[in-house]
C-alpha positions in Angstrom: 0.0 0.0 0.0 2.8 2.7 0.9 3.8 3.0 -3.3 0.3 4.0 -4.7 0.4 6.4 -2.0 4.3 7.6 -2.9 2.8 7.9 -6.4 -0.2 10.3 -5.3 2.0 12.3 -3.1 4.8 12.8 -5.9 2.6 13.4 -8.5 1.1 16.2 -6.7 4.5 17.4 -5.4 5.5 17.5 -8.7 2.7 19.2 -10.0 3.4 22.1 -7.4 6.7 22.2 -8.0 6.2 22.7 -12.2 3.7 25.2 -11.5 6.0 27.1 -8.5 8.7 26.9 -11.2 7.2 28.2 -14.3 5.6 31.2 -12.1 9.0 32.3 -10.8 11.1 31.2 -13.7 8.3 33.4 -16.1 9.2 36.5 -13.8 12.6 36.0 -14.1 12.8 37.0 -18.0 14.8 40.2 -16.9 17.2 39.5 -14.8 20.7 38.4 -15.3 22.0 35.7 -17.3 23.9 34.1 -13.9 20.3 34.5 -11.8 18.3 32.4 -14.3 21.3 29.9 -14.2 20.9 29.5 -10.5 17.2 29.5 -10.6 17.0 26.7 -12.9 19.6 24.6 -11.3 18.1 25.0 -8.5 14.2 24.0 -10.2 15.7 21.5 -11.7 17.4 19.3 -9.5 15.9 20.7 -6.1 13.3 18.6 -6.2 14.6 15.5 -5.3 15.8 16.8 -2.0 12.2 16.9 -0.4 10.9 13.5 -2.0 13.9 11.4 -0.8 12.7 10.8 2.0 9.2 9.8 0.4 11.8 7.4 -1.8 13.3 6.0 0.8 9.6 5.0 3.0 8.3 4.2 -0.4 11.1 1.6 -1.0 11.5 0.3 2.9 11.3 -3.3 3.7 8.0 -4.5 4.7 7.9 -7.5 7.1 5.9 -10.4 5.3 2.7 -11.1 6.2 1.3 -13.2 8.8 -1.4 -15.4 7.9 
């Protein structure tokens, strides 16, 4: 049961987190060359940092069950 609930939460991390990006990164049309870099790096790979731990319960050992 934990992964179709991984699944649900990621997707709609993931969703927030496109939608978070795409506001700030639209505003960001201005500024300097070495901002955006950041920002992007940042959007693009800073998003793995909060769901690890989601990954890492989503992937835990279960103890079989007990009939």
């Amino acid at each position: 049961m934990r992964k179709p609930i991984a699944v649900l939460v990621m997707l709609a991390f993931m969703a927030l987190w496109i939608w978070g990006a795409g506001t700030v990164g639209s505003r960001l049309t201005e500024a300097p060359s070495w901002l955006q870099l950041g920002f992007y790096l940042v959007a693009g790979f800073g998003w793995i940092l909060p769901l690890r731990p989601l990954l890492k319960w989503m992937n835990a050992n279960q103890p079989p069950e007990e009939d």
